[in-house]
C-alpha positions as CSV (number, residue, x, y, z in Angstrom):
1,X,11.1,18.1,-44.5
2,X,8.3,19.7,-42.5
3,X,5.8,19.9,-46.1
4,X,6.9,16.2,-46.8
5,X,6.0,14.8,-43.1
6,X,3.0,16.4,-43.0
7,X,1.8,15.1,-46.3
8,X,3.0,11.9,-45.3
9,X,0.5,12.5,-42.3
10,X,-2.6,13.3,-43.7
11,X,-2.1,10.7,-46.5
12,X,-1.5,7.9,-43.5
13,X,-4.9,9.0,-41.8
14,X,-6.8,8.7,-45.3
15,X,-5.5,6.0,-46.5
16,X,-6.0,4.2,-43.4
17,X,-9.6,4.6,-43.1
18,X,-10.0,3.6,-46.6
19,X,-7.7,0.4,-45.8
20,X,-9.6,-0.2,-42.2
21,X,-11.4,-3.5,-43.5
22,X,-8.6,-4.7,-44.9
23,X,-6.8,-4.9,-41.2
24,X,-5.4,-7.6,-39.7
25,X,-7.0,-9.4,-36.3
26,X,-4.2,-11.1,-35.2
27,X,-4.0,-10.5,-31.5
28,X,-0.3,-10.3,-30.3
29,X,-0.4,-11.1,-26.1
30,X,2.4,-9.4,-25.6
31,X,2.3,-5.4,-24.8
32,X,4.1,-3.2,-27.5
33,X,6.4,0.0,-26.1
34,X,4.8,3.5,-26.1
35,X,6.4,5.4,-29.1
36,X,6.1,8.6,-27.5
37,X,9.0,7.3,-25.5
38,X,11.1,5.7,-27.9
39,X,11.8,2.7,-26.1
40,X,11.8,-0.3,-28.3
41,X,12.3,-3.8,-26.8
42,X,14.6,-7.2,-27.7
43,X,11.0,-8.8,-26.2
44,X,9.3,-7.4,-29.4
45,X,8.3,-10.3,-31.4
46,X,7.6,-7.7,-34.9
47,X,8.5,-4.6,-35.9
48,X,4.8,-3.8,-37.4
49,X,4.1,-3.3,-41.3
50,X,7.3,-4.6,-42.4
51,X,9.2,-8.3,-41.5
52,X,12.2,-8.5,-39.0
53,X,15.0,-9.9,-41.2
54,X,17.5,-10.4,-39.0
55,X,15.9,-11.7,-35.8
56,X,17.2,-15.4,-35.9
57,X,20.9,-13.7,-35.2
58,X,19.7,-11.4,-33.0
59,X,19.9,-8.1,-34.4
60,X,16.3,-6.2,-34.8
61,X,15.7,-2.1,-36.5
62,X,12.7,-0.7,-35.9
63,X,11.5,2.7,-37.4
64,X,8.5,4.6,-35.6
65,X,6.6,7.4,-37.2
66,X,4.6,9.6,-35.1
67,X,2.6,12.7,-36.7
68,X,0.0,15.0,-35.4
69,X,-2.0,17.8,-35.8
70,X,-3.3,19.6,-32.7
71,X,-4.8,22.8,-31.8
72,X,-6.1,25.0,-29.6
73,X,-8.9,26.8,-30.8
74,X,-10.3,28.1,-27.2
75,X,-7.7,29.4,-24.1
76,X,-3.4,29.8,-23.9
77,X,-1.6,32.9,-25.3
78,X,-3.1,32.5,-28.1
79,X,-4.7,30.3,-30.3
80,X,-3.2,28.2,-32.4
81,X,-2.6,24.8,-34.8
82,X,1.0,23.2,-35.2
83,X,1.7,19.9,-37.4
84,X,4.5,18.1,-35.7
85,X,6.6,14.6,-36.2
86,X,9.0,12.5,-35.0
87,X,10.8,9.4,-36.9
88,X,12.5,7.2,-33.8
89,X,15.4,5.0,-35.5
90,X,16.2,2.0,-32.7
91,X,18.5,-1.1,-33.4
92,X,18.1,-3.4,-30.0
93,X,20.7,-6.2,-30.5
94,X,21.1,-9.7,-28.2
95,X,24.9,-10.1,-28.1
96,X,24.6,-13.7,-26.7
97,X,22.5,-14.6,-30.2
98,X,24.8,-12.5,-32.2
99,X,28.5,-13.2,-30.9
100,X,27.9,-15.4,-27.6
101,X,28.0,-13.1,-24.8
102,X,25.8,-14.6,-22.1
103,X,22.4,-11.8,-21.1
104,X,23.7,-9.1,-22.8
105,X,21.8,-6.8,-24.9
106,X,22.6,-3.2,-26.5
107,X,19.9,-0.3,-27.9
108,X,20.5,3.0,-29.0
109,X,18.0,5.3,-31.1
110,X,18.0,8.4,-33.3
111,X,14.8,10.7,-33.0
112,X,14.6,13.2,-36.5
113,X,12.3,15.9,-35.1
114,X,10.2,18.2,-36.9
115,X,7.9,20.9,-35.8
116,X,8.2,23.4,-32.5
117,X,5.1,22.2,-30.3
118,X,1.9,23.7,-28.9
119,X,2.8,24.3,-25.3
120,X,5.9,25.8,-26.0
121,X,4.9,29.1,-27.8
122,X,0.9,29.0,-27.5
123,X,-0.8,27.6,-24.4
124,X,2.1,28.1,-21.9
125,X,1.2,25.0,-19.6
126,X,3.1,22.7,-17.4
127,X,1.4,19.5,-18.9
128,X,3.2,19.4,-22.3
129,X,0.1,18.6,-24.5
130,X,2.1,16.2,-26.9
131,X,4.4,13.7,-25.6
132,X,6.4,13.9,-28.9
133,X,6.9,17.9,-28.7
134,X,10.4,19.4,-29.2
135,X,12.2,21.5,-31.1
136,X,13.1,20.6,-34.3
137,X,16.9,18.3,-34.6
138,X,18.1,15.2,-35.3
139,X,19.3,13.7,-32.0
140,X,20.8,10.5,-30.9
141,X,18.4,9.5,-27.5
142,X,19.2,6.8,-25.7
143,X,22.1,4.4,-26.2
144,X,23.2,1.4,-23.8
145,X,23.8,-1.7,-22.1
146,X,21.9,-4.1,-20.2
147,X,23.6,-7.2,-18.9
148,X,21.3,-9.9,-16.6
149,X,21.7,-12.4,-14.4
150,X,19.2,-15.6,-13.3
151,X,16.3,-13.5,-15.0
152,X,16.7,-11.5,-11.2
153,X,19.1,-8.8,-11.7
154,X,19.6,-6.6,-14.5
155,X,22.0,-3.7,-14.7
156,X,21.5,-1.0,-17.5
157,X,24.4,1.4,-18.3
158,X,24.9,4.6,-21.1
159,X,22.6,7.1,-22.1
160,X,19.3,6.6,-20.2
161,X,15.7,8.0,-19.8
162,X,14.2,7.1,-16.5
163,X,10.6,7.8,-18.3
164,X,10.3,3.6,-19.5
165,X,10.6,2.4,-16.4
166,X,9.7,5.0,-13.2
167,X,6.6,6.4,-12.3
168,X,5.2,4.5,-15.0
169,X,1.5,2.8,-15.1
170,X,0.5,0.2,-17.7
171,X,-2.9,2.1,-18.9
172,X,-1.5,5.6,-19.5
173,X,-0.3,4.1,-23.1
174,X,-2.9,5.6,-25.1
175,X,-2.8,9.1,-23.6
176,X,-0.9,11.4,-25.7
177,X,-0.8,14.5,-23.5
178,X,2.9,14.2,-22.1
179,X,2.5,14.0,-18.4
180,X,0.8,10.9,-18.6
181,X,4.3,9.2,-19.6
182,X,6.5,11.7,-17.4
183,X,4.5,13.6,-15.4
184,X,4.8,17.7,-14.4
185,X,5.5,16.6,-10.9
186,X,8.7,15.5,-12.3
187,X,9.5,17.5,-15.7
188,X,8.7,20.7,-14.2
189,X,10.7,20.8,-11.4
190,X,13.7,18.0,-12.7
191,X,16.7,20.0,-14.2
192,X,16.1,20.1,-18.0
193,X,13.4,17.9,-17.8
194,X,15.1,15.3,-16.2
195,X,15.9,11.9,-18.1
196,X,12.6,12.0,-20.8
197,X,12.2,12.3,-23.8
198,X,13.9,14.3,-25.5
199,X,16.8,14.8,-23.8
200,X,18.6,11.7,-22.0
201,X,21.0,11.4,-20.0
202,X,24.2,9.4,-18.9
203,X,23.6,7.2,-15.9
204,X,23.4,3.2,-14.5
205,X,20.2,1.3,-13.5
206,X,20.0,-1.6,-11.4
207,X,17.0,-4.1,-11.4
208,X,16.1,-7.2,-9.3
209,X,13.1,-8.8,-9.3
210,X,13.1,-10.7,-5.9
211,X,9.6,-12.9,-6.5
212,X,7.2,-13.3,-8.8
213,X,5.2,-10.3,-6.6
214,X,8.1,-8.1,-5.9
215,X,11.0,-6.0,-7.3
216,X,13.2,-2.9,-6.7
217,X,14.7,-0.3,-8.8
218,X,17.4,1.7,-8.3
219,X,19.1,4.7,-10.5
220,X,22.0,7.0,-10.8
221,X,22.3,10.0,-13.3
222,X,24.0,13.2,-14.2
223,X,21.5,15.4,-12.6
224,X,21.5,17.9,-16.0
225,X,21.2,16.2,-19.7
226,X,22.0,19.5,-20.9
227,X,24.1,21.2,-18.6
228,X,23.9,24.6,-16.7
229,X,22.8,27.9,-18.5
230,X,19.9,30.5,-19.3
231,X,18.4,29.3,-22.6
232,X,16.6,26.0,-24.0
233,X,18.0,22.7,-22.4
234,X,17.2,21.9,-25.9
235,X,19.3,23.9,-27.7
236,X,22.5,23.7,-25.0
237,X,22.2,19.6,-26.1
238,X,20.8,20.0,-29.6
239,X,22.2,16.7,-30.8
240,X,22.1,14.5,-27.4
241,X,26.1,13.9,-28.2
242,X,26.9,16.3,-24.5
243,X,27.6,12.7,-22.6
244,X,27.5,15.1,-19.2
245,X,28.8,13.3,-16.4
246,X,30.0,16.1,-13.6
247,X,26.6,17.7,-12.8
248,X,25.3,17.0,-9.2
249,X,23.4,13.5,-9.5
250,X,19.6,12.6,-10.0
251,X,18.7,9.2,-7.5
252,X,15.9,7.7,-8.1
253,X,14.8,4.3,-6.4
254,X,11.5,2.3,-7.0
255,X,9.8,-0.6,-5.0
256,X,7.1,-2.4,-7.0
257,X,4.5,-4.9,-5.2
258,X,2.7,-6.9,-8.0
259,X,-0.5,-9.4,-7.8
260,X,-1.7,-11.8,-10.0
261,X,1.1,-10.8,-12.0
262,X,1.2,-14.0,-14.6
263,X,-0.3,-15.0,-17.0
264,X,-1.5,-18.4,-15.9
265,X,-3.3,-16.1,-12.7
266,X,-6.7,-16.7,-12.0
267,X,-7.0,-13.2,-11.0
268,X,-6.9,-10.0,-12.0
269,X,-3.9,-7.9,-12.3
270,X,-2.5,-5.0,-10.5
271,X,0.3,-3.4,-9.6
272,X,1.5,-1.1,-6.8
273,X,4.9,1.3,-6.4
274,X,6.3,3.7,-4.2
275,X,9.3,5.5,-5.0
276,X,11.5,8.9,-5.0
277,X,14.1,10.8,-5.9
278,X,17.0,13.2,-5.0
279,X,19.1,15.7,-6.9
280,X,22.4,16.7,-5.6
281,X,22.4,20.7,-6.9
282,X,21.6,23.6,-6.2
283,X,17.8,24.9,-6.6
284,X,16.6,28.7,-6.7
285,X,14.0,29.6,-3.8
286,X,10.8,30.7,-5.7
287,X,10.0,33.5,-4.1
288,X,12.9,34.8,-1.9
289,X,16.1,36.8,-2.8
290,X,19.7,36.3,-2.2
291,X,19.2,39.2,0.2
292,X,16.3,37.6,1.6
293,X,14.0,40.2,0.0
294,X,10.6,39.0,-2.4
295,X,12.0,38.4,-5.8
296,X,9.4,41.1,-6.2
297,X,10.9,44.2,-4.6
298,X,13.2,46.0,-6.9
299,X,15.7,46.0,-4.3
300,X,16.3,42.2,-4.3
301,X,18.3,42.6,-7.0
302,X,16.6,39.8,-8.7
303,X,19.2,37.0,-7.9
304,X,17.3,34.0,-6.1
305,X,18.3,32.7,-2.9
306,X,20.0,28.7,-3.7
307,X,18.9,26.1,-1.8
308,X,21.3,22.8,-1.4
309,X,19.2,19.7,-3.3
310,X,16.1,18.6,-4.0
311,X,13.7,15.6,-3.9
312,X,10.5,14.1,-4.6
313,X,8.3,11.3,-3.3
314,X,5.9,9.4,-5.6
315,X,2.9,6.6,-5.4
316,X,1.8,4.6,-8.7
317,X,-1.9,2.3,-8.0
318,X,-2.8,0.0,-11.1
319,X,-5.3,-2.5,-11.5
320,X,-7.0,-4.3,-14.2
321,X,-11.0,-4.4,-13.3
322,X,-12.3,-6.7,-16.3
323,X,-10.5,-9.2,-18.1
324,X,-12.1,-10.4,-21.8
325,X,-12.2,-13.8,-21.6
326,X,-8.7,-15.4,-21.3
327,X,-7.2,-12.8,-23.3
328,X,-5.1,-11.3,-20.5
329,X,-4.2,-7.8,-22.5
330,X,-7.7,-7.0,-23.6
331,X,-10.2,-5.3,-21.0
332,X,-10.5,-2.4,-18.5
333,X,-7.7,-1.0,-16.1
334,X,-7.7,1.9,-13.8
335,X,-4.3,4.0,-13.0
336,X,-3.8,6.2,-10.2
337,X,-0.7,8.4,-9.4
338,X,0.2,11.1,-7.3
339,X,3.9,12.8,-6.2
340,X,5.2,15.8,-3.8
341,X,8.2,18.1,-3.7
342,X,9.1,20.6,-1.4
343,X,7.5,23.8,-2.4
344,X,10.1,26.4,-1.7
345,X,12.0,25.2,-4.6
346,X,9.8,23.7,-7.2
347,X,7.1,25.4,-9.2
348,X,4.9,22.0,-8.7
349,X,4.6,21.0,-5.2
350,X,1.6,18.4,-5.8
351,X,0.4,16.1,-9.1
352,X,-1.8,13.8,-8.9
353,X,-3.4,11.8,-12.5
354,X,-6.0,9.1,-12.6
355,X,-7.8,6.9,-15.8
356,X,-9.4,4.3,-16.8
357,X,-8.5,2.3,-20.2
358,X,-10.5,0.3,-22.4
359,X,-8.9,-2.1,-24.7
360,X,-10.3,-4.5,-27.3
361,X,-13.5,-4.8,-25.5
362,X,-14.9,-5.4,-29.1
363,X,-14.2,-8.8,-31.2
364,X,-14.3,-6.9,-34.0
365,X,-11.9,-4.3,-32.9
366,X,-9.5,-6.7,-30.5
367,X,-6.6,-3.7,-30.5
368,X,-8.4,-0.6,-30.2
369,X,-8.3,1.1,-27.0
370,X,-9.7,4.0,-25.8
371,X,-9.2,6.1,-22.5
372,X,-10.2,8.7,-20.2
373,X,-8.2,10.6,-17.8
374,X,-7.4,13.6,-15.8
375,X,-4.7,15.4,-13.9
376,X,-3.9,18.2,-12.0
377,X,-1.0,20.1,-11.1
378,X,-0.6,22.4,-7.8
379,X,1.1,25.3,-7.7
380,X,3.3,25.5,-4.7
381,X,2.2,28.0,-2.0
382,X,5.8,29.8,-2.1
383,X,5.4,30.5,-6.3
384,X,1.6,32.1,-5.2
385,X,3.3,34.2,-2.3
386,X,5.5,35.4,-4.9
387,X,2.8,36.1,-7.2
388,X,1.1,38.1,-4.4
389,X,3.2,40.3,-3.7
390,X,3.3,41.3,-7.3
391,X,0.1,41.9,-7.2
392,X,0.6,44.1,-3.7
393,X,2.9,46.2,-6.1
394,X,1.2,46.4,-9.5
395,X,-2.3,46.2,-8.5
396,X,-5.1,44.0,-8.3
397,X,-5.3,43.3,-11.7
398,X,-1.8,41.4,-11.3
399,X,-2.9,37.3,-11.9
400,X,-2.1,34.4,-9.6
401,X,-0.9,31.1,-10.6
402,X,-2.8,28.5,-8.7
403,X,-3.1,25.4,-10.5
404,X,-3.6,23.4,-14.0
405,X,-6.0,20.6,-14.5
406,X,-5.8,18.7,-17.3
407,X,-9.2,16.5,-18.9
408,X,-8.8,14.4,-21.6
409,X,-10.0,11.4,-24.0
410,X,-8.3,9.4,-26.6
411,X,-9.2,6.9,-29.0
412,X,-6.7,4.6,-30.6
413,X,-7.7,2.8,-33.9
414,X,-5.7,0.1,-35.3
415,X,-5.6,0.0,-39.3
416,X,-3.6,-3.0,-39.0
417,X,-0.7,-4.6,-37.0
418,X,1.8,-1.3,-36.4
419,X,-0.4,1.2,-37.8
420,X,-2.9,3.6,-35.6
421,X,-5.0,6.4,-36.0
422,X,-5.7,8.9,-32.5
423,X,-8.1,11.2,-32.6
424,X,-8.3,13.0,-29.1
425,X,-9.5,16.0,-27.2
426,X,-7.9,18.1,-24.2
427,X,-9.1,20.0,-21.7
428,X,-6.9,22.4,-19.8
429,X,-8.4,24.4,-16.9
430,X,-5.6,27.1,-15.7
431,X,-2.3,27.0,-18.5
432,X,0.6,27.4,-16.4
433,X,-1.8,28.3,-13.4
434,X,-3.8,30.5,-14.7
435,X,-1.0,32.9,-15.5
436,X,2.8,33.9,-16.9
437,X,5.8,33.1,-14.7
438,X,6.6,36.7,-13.3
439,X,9.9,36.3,-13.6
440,X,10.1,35.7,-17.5
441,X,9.1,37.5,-20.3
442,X,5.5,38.3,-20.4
443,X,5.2,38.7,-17.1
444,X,1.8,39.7,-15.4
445,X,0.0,37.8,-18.3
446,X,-3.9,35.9,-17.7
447,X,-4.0,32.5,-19.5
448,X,-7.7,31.1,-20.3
449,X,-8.8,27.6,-20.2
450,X,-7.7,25.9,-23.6
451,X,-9.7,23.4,-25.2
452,X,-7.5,20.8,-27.6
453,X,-8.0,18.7,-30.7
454,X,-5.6,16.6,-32.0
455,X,-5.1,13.7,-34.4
456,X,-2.2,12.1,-34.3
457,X,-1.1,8.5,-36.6
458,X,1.4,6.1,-35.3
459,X,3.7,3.8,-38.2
460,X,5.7,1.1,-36.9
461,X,7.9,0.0,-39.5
């Protein structure tokens, strides 16, 4: 599967430069969803190279491909090149075209996964480089309800990722570095991830947009996709079928303040949220024993102290700064975001990421987008007093973690409607900090600044 996917890649790239003139300039005003995610949307109006059959009754498929090739030839472990894919199978389905029922719709989606990832075995970091890394399975994702009232209130229930839909800012799309969908202020410190790809979870959402220039989210889920235990959350929920529903719960609520938010505006648009959330379990203290010892001292035993919940509180700033024309899509927007935990029980106690996005600023090229954006990722003060007082006993030589910055550019050409080709570039000052957790294997361990190259192509089917 792995030698057929990756042919399949490189024959996508070349054949799409050599079809590039041939593409199609229809501009579509209305924004598709970010594969690396896997949502796909009733609001779609095409699934991409190929025609939706079935859309008069309601019923719409959609297959994604997303393959890449990405390296690092500077920094990490060690240095390295992986070929990864992922095929996202998604049926949405509007029940009131198909049997009547008033505002209801159902989606569910399959991701086949090949490939193992780059930050997993070779650079080490806390911002995932790919937002389609995992380890290789086939895996059912996300798979629910959604039933709305007066075009106000929406409630979502069934296996959900909180990735589509909090935290989230309009010009991260093109970005393929995974913290610009769910960012490390979240995935690091979340149980298993928390509710991203690839691991979802089952849990209820509740939407109401109030005005035109206003609207709240609120969420409930089983705080751990994969449930309790040592290994990969991956491998503990290899096929997504766990359904957990007795783990401590994950809250998250959003309030969103929106200007110049139609179409018909004068104005340009932007966006504002503030939001947060709250985990119901049990969290180890990063630096202090059961016995109130370092984790460092051999006679801590080496079990952590537990501390009752968790939380986070988060800020999202988007604006669009130039508008082509009156195509309301097309143009520049800026994205701003920043979040805090408290630092005796997460690894990340600050993350902050900021961009800018270009899209279809040529005629020519009405699609293509191309950004430019960086983050960075603070490690908490208790995780670097731990880290010192390794150092007290093993020497000076002994690193400490102190943060991860993350650079990076991407450019997204379109072949043709559904089809893109994404050459980018990462740079990643301080993998995991700098250095190894201490308390996992390969302890004590430097990690350089990594430079990345990737090219990834995106078939919508």
């Amino acid at each position: 599967m792995r030698v057929v996917s990756f042919a399949l890649t490189m024959w996508l790239a070349a054949a799409g430069l050599a079809l590039a003139q041939e593409s199609d300039k229809k501009t579509d005003d209305l924004k598709p969803a970010d594969p690396d995610t896997g949502e796909s949307t009733v609001e779609e109006s095409t699934l991409g190279l190929l025609p939706n059959p079935f859309e008069k009754q309601g019923v719409k498929f959609a297959i994604t491909y997303i393959g890449e090739v990405i390296g690092n030839p500077t920094g990490g472990q060690k240095q390295s090149a992986v070929y990864e894919d992922r095929i996202n199978f998604a049926i949405d389905v509007d029940l009131q075209k198909l049997v009547g029922l008033r505002n209801l719709t159902f989606h569910a989606n399959v991701f086949q996964i090949d490939g193992g990832g780059l930050s997993r075995g070779d650079l080490l970091n806390y911002m995932v480089a790919s937002g389609i890394e995992a380890l290789p399975t086939t895996r059912l994702y996300e798979i629910w309800f959604e039933q709305k009232w007066a075009d106000k209130f929406a409630l979502r229930a069934g296996q959900l990722a909180a990735d589509t839909e909090f935290m989230t800012a309009k010009y991260t799309d093109v970005f393929t570095n995974a913290s610009l969908g769910w960012p490390a202020g979240l995935s690091v410190n979340m149980p298993s991830g928390g509710p991203s790809p690839p691991l979802a979870t089952m849990g209820a959402r509740l939407r109401a947009d109030l005005s035109d220039n206003f609207s709240l989210i609120g969420a409930v889920f089983d705080g751990n996709a994969a449930g309790p235990g040592p290994d990969d959350p991956q491998l503990r929920d290899r096929y997504g079928v766990n359904f957990r529903v007795n783990d401590p719960p994950l809250v998250l609520g959003e309030a969103q303040f929106l200007w110049n938010a139609k179409k018909g505006d004068p104005g340009l648009a932007g966006k504002f949220k503030v939001g947060g959330w709250r985990h119901f379990g049990d969290f180890s203290d990063e630096r202090l024993s059961i016995s109130g010892l370092s984790l460092a001292n051999p006679a801590s035993g080496g079990m952590p102290a537990m501390l009752f919940g968790d939380f986070g509180v988060y800020s999202v700033f988007e604006q669009k700064l130039y508008r082509v024309g009156r195509d309301y899509d097309r143009g520049i927007g800026i994205f701003l975001r920043s979040s805090y935990s408290p630092p005796d029980r997460n690894i990340i106690a600050f993350y902050a990421d900021g961009g800018v996005e270009f899209i279809g600023l040529s005629d020519q090229r009405p699609k293509d987008k191309f950004g430019l954006a960086a983050a960075y990722a603070q490690v908490s003060p208790w995780a670097r007093a731990l880290d010192f007082d390794f150092r007290q006993l093993a020497g000076p030589s002994w690193p400490v973690r102190s943060f991860e910055s993350l650079f990076t550019a991407v450019y997204q050409y379109e072949i043709r409607d559904g089809w893109t080709l994404q050459p980018n570039f990462q740079y990643i000052i301080h993998p995991g900090g700098g250095a190894t957790n201490p308390l996992q294997p390969g302890a004590g361990r430097a990690l350089g600044n990594a430079a990345v190259f990737g090219l990834r192509t995106v078939v919508k089917f």
